[in-house]
N, C-alpha and C positions, 0 to 999 in steps of 0.2 A: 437673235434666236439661240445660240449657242449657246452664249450666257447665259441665257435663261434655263436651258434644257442641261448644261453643268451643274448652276446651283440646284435642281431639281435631282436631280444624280447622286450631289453630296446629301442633299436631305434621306434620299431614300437608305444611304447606305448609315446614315446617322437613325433614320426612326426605325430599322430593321437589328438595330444593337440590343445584345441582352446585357443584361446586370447578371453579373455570376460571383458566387461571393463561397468563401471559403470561411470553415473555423478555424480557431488554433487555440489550443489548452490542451492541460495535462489528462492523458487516458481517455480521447476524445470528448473530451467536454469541450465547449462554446464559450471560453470566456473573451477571447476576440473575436471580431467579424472582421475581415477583409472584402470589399465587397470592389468590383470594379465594372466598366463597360468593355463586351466583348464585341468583336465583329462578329459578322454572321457567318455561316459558310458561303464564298462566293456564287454557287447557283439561287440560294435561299434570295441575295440582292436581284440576281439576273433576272429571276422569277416574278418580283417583285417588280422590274424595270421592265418587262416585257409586256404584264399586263395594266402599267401607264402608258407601251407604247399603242398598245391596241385603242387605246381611250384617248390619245393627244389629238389635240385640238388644232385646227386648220387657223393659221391665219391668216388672214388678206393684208398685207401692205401696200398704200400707194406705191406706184411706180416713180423712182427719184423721189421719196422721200425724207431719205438719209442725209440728202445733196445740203441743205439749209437746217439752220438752229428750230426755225417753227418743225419741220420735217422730223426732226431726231427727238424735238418733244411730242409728238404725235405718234412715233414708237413707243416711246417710254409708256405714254397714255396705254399705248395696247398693251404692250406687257405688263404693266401695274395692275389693270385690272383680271389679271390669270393668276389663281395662284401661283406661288413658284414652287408644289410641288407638280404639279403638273406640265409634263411634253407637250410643246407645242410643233409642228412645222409648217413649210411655206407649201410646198407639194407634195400629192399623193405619191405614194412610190409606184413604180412599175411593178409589173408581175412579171416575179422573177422564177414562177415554172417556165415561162418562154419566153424562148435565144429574143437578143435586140441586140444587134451588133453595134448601133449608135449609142444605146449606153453601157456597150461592151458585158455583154449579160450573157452568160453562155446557158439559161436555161438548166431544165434538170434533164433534160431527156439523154439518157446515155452515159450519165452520170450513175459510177459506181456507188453502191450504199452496204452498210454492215448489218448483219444479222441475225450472227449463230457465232459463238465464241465463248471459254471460259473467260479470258479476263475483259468479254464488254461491258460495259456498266449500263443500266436501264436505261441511259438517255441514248448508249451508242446503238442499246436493240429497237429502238424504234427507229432506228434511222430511214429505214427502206419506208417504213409508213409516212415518215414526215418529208422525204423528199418525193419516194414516188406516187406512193397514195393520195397524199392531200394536193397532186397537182393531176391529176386522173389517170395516171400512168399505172401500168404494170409493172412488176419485180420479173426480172429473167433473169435465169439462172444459167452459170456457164461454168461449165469443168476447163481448168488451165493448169497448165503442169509451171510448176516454177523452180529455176534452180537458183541454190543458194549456199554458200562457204561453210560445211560443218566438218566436226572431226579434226579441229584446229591442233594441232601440235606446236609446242616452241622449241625450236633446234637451235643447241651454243653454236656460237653464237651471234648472232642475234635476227635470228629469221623467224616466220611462224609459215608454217604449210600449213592448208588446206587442201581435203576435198571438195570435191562442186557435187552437193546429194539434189536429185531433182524428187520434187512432190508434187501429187494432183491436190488441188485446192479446187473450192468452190467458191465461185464470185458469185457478186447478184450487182445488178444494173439495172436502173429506170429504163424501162421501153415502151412504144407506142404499141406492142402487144394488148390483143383484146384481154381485158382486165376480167377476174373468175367474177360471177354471178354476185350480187352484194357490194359488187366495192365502189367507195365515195367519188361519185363526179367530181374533175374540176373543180374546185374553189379560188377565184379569182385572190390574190394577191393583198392584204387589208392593208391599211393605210397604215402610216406614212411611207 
């Protein structure tokens, strides 16, 4: 399965390559083409790999059928007939908005999320939606005062002082608070 769901991996990062091609000649003219394969940006793959994971395909293995040469051609059989762009697994995954201590899952509930920031990026502002919303949790919000080493000076030598300046910050955390009017139940955990 590994191997299967590798080469599926490298396919995706190879069909997700653009051709980018450059000219070269005098006063911008085109009398060479350089043309080559680029990678993509890494979310453009991830994006791409996420929604094969949503679609991979379950498969059933006999039990002990790796053990014998008939058993290990009786794999190959399954996997042959999958494409290998396509994720396969053995098991559904758990749902991992909630704790399971046996497959050591600690759940989202109480888990801090980002929010409000200039330098987050569009995937870090959605964070509170995709851990607490999409598991039917509320966002709570909590005032915390934090201190931290500014004011650094470097004194010959070779010391550096600080102060300790303290600041109120706002956190947000998934909580089992009753969620505002509109917001998404629960959505159980999709495979794999």
């Amino acid at each position: 399965m590994n191997l299967h769901n590798n080469e599926a991996g490298r396919k995706a990062v190879k069909g997700t390559m653009k051709r980018t091609c450059k000219c070269h000649g005098v006063s911008g003219s085109c009398t060479t083409q350089t043309c080559w394969l680029q990678l993509p940006e890494f979310r453009e793959v991830g994006a791409h790999l996420k929604e094969k994971y949503h679609a991979a395909l379950k498969v059933d293995l006999l039990q002990g059928a790796g053990n014998s040469a008939a058993g290990r051609g009786a794999i190959a059989d399954t996997f042959r007939s999958i494409s290998t762009r396509e994720l396969v697994h053995l098991e559904d995954s758990p749902d991992y908005c909630l704790e399971n201590k046996t497959l050591g899952l600690l759940g989202t509930e109480g888990r801090e999320c980002l929010r409000r920031g200039r330098a987050l990026g569009r995937w870090e502002r959605r964070s509170c939606r995709r851990l607490c919303g999409d598991c039917g949790l509320a966002v709570e919000e909590r005032r915390a005062e934090t201190v931290s080493s500014c004011n650094c000076k470097f004194h010959w030598c070779c010391a550096v002082r600080c102060e300790q300046c303290r600041r109120r910050v706002t956190k947000y955390f998934c909580s089992r608070a009753e969620r505002p009017r509109g917001g998404a139940a629960h959505k159980p955990a999709r495979k794999p």
